[in-house]
C-alpha positions in Angstrom: 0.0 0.0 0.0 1.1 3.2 -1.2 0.4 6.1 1.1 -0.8 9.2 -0.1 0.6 12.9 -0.7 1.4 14.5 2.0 -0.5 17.0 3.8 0.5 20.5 2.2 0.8 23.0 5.4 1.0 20.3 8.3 3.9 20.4 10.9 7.4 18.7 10.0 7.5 15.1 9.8 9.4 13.1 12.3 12.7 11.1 11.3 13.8 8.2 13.1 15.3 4.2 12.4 14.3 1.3 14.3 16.4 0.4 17.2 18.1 -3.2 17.8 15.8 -2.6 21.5 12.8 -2.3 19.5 13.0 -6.1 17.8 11.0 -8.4 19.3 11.0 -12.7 19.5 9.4 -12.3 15.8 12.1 -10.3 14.6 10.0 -7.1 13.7 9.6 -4.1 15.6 7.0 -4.8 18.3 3.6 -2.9 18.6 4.7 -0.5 21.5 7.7 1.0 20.0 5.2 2.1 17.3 3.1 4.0 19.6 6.6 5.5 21.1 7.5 6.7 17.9 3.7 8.1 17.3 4.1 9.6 20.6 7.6 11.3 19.4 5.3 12.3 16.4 2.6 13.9 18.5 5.3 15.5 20.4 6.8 17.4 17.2 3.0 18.6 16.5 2.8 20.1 19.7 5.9 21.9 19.9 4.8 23.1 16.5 1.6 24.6 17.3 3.2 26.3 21.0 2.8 23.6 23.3 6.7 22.1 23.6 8.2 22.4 26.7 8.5 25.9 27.2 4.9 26.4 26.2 3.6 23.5 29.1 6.1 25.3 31.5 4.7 29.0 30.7 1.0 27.5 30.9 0.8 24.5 33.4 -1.0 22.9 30.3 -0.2 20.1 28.2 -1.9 17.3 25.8 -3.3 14.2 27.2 -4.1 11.4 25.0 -7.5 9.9 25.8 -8.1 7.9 23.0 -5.9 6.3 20.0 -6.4 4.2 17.4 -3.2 2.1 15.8 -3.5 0.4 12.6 -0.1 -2.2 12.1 0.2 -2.4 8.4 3.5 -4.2 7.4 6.0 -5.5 9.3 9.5 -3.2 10.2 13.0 -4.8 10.9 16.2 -3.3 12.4 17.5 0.1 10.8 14.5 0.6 8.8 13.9 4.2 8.1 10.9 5.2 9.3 8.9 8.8 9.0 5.7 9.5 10.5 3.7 12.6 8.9 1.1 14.0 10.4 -2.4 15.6 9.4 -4.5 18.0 11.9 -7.5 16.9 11.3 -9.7 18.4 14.0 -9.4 21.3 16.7 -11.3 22.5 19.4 -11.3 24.8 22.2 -9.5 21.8 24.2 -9.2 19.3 22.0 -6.7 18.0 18.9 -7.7 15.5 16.4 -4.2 14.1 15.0 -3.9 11.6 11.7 -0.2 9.8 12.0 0.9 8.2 9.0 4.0 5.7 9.3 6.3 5.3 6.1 9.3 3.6 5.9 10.7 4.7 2.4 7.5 4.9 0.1 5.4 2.0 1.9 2.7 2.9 4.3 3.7 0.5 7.3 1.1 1.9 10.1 -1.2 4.7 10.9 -2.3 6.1 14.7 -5.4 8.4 15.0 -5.0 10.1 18.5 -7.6 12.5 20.3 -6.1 14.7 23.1 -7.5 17.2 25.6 -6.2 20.1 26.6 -5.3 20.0 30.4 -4.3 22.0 33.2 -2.4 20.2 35.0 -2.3 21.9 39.0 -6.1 21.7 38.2 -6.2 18.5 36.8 -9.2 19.4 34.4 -9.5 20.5 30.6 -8.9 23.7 29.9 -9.5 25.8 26.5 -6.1 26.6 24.5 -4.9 29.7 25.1 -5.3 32.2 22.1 -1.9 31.8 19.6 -1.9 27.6 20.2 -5.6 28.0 19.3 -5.1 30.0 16.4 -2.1 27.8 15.2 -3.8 24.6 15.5 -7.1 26.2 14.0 -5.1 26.7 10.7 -3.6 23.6 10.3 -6.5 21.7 9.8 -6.9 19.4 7.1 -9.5 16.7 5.6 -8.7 13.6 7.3 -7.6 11.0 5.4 -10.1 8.2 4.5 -8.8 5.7 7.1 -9.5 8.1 10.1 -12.6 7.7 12.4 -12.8 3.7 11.8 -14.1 1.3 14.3 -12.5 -2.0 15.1 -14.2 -4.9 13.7 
């Protein structure tokens, strides 16, 4: 499976290679060091839109995932390059709607949709975004593509 363009205005992609820790007994990377890289992915969105470090210390706020969907596609062995672009595809006053898509090389090897909620942390309760994240987010929304908002089945 070929994946598709990708998105036009959306934040960097993120680089990385599979790590000799990451093989498993089948001699693939295993599931979870999927979701790690995904979670490096979401990591680059958010430092993109104003929420990195500096942004969760200035605020108290960060991203909490709440709910995530990963699709495992094709199998990915030691020192495979692997990029993960990602697609905005929904914002709220507290929320963010992410599409990951997993390449290594051309080949589309696994996809993570991810809803997060925007928290304050000292309250421990969602909060709204403040204005410039907002904004930032706001116009980097895309279409999704057609393989987000899928149930299991």
């Amino acid at each position: 499976m070929n994946a598709a363009e990708p998105p036009a205005a959306g934040p960097p992609p993120h680089e990385t290679t599979v790590a000799a820790e990451w093989v498993d007994y089948n001699g693939h990377m295993s599931e979870a060091f999927y979701v790690l890289v995904f979670g490096h992915a979401t990591d680059g969105v958010l430092e993109h839109i104003g929420l990195g470090p500096e942004g969760r210390q200035r605020t108290g706020c960060s991203v909490y995932t709440v709910e995530a969907h990963v699709r495992y596609l094709q199998e990915v062995g030691l020192g495979a390059p692997l990029t993960v672009r990602t697609r905005v595809v929904g914002a709220g006053a507290k929320k963010l709607h992410l599409a990951h898509e997993m390449l290594s090389g051309e080949e589309l090897v696994a996809t993570e949709e991810v809803l997060g909620l925007h928290v304050d942390q000292q309250a421990g309760a969602t909060t709204p975004f403040d204005a410039a994240v907002a904004e930032r987010a706001a116009g980097l929304v895309e279409d999704p593509p057609s393989w987000c908002g899928r149930r299991l089945g």
